[in-house]
N, CA, C and O of each residue as an XYZ file, in Angstrom:
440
protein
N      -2.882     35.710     32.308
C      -2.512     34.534     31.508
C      -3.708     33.592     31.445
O      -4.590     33.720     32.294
N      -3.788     32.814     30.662
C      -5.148     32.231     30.193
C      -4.892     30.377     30.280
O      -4.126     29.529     29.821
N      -5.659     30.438     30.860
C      -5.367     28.504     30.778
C      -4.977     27.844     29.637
O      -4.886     26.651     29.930
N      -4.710     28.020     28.516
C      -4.086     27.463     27.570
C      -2.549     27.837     27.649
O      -1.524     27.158     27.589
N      -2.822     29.314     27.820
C      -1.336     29.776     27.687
C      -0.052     29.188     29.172
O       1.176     29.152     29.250
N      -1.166     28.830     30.099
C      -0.434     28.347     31.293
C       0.048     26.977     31.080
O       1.096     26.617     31.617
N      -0.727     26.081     30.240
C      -0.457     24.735     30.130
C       0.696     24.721     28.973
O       1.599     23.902     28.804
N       0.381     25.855     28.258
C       1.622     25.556     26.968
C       2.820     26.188     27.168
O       3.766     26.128     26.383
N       2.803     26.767     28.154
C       4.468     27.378     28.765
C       5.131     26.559     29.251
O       4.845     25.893     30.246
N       6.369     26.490     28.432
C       7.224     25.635     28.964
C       8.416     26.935     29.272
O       9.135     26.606     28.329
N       8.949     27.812     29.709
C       9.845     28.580     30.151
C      10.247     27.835     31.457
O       9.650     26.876     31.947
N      11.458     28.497     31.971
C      12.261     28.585     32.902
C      12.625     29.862     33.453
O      12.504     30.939     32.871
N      13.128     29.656     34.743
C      13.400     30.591     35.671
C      14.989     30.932     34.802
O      15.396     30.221     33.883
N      15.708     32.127     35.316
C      17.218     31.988     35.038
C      17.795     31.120     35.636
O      17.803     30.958     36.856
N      18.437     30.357     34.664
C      19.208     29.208     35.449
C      18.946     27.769     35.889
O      19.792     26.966     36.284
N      17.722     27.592     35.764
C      16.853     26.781     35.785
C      16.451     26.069     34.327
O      15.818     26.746     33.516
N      16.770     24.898     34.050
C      16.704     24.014     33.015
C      15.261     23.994     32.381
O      14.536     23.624     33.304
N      14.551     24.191     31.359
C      13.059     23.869     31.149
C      12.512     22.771     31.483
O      13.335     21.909     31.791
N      11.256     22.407     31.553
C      10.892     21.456     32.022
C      10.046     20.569     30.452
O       9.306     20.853     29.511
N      10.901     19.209     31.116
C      11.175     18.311     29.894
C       9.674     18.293     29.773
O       9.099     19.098     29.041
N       8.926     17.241     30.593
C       7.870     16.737     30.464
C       7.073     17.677     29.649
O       6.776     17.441     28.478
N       6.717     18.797     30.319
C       6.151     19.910     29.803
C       6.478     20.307     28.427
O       5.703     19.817     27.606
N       7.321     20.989     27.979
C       7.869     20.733     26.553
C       7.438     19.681     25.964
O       6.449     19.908     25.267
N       7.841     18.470     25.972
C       7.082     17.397     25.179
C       5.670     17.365     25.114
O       5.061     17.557     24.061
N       5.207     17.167     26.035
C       3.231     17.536     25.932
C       3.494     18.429     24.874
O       3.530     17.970     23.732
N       3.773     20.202     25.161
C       3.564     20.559     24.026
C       4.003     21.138     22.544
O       3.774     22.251     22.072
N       4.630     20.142     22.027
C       5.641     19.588     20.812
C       4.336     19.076     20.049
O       3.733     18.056     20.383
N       3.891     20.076     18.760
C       3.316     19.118     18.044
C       1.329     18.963     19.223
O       0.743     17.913     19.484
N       0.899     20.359     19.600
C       0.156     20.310     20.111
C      -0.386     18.913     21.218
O      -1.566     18.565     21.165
N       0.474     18.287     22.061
C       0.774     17.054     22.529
C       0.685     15.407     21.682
O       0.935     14.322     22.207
N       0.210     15.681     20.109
C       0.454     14.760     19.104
C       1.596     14.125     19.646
O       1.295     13.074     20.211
N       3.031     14.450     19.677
C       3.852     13.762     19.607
C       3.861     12.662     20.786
O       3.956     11.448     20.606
N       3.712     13.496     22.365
C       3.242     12.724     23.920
C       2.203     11.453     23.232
O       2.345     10.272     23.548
N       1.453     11.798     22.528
C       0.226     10.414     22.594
C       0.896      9.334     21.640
O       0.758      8.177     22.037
N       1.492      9.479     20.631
C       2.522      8.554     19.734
C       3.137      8.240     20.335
O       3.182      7.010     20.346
N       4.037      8.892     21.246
C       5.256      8.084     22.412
C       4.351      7.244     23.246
O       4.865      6.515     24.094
N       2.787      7.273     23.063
C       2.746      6.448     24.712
C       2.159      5.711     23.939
O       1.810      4.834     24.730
N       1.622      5.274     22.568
C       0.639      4.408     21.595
C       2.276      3.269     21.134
O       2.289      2.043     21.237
N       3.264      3.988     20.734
C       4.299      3.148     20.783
C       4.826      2.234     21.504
O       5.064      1.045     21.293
N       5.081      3.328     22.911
C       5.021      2.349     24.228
C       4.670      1.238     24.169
O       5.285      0.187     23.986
N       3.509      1.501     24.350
C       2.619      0.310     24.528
C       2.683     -0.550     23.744
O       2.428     -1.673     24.181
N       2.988     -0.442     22.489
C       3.378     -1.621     21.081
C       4.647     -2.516     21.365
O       4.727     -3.706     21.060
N       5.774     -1.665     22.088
C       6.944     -2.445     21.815
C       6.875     -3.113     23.156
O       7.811     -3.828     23.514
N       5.670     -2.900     24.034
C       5.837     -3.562     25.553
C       5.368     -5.326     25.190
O       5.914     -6.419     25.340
N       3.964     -4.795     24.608
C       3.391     -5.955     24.215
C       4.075     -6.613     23.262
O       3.859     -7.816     23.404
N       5.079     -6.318     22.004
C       5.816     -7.554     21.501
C       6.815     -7.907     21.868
O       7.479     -8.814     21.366
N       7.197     -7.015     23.146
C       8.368     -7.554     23.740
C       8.358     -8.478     24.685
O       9.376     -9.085     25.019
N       6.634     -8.760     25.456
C       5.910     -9.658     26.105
C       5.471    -10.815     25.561
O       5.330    -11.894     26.137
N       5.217    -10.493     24.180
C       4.949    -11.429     22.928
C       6.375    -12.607     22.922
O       6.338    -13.778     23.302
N       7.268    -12.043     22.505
C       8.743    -12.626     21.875
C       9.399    -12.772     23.116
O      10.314    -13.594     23.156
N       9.221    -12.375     23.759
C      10.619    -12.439     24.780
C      12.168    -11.670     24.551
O      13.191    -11.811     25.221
N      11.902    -10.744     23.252
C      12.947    -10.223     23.080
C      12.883     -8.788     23.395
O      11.851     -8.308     23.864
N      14.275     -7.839     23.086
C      14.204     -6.824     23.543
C      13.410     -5.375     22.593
O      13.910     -5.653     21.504
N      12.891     -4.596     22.417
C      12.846     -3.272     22.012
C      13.383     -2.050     22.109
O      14.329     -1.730     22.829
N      12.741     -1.332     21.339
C      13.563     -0.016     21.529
C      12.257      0.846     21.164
O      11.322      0.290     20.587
N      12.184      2.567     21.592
C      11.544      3.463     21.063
C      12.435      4.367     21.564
O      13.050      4.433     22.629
N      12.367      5.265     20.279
C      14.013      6.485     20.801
C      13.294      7.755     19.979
O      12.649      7.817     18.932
N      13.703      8.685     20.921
C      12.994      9.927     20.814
C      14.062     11.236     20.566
O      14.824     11.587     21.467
N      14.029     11.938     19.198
C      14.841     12.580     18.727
C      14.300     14.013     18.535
O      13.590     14.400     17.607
N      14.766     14.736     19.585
C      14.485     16.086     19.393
C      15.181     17.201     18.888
O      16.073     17.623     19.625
N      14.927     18.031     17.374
C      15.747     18.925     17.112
C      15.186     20.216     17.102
O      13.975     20.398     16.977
N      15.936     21.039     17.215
C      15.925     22.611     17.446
C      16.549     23.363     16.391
O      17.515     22.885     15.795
N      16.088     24.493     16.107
C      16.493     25.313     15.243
C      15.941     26.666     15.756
O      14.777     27.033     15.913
N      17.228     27.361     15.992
C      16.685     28.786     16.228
C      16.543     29.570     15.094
O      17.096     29.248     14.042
N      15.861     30.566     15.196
C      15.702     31.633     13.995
C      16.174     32.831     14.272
O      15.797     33.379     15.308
N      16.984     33.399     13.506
C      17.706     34.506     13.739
C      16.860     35.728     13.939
O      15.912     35.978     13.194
N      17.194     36.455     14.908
C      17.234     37.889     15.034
C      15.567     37.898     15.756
O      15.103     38.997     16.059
N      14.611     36.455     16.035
C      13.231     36.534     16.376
C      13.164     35.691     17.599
O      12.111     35.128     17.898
N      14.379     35.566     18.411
C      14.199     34.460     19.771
C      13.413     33.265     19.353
O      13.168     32.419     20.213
N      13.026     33.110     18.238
C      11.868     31.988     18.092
C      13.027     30.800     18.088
O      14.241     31.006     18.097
N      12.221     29.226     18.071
C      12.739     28.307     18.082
C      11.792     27.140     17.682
O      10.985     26.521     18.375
N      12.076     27.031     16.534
C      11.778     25.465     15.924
C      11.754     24.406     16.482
O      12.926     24.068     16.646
N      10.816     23.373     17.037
C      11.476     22.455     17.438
C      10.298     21.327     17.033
O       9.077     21.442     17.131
N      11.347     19.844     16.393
C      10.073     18.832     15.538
C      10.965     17.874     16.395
O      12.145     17.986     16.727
N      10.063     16.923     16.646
C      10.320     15.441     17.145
C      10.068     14.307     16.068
O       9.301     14.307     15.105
N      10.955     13.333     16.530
C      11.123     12.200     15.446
C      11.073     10.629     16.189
O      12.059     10.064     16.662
N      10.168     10.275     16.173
C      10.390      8.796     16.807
C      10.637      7.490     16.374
O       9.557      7.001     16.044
N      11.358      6.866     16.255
C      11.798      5.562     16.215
C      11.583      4.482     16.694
O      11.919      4.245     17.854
N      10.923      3.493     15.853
C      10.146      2.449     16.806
C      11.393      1.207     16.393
O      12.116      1.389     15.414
N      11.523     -0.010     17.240
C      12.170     -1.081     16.825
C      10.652     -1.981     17.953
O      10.184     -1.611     19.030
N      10.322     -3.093     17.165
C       9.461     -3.956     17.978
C      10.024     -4.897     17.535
O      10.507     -4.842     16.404
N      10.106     -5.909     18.233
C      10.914     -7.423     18.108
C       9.786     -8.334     17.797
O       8.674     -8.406     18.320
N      10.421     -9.147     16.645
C       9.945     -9.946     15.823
C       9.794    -10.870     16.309
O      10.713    -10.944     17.124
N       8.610    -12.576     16.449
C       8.946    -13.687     16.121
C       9.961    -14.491     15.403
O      10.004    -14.459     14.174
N      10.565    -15.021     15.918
C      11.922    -16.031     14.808
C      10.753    -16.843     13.712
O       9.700    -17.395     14.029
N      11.449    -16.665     12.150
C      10.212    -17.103     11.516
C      10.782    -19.013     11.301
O      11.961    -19.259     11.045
N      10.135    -19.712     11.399
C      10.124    -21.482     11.215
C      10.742    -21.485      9.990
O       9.996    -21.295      9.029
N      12.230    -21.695      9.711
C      12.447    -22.310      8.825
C      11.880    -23.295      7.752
O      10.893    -23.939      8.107
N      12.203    -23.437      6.902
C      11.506    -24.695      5.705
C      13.061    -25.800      5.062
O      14.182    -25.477      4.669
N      12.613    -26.667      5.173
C      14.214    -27.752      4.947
C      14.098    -28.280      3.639
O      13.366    -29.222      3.336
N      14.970    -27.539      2.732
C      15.415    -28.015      1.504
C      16.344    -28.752      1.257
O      17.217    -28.889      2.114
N      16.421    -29.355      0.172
C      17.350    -30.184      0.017
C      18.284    -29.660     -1.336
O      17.694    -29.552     -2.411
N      19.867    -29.313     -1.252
C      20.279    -28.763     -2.871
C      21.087    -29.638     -3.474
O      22.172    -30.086     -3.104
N      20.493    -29.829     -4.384
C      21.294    -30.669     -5.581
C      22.900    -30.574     -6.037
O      23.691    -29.930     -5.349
N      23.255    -31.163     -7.070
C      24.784    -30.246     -7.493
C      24.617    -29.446     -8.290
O      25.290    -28.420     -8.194
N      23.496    -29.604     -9.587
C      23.125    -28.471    -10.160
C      22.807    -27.179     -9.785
O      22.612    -26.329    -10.653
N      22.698    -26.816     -8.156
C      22.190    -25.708     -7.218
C      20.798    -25.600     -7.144
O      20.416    -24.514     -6.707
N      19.957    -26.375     -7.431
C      18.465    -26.459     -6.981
C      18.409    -27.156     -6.128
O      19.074    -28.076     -5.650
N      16.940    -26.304     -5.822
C      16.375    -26.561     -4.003
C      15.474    -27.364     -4.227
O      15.014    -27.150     -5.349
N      14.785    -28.524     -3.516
C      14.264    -29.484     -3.603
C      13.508    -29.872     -2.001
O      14.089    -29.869     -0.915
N      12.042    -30.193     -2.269
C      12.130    -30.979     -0.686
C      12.285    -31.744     -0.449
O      12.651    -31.716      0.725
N      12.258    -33.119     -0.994
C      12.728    -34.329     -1.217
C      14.172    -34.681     -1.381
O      14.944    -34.528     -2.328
N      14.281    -35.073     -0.477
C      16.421    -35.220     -0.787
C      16.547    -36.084     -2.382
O      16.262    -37.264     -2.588
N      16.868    -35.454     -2.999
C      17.517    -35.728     -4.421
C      18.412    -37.036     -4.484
O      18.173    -37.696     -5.495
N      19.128    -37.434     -3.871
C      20.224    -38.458     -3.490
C      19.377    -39.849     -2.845
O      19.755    -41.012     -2.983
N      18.108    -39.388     -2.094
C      17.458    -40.441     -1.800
C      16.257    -40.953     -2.724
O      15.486    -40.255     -3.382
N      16.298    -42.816     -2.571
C      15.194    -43.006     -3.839
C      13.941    -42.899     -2.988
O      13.756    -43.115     -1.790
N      12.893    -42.378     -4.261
C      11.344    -42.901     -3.150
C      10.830    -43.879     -2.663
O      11.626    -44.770     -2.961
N      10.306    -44.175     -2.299
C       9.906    -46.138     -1.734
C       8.855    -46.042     -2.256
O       8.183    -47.071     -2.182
N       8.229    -44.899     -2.973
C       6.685    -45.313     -3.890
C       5.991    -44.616     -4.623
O       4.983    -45.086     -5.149
């Protein structure tokens, strides 16, 4: 077996579950591992930024192929990074339904 082929085996024993980590590294020649950890790092820092919460969610599907043991498998990631609350602006609306900044109802003094 050849050092590539050792690092890109992800098999299992019978009975024995595959090994996650491993699989993910190599999904997408480990492309997908370096996006999960470039994301990471995005939703840490605006979540350090804002004070609010994030998300990154990791969607793995499979598709077997008939009659060739083979198996398809593409990853999909989902980023949510939390926003700044944006500063409102204070209008004032008329009865006609226009927005105004100047309260309409009040006179100017000049």
């Amino acid at each position: 077996m050849t050092n590539e082929q050792s690092t890109q085996d992800t098999t299992s024993t019978e009975g024995e579950a595959p090994d996650f980590a491993a699989t993910l590294l190599a999904i997408g020649s480990g492309r997908t591992h370096r996006d999960l950890s470039e994301q990471l790092r995005e939703v840490i820092k605006a979540c350090n930024a804002t004070f609010k919460a994030g998300k990154v969610q990791l969607t793995l599907n499979f598709k077997p192929q008939k009659g060739t043991g083979a198996m398809f498998v593409t990853a999909d990631v989902k980023v949510a990074k939390p926003k700044f609350d944006a500063d409102p602006s204070i209008f004032y609306a008329s009865e006609d339904g226009a927005l105004h900044r100047n309260n309409p109802n009040q006179q100017s003094l000049y």
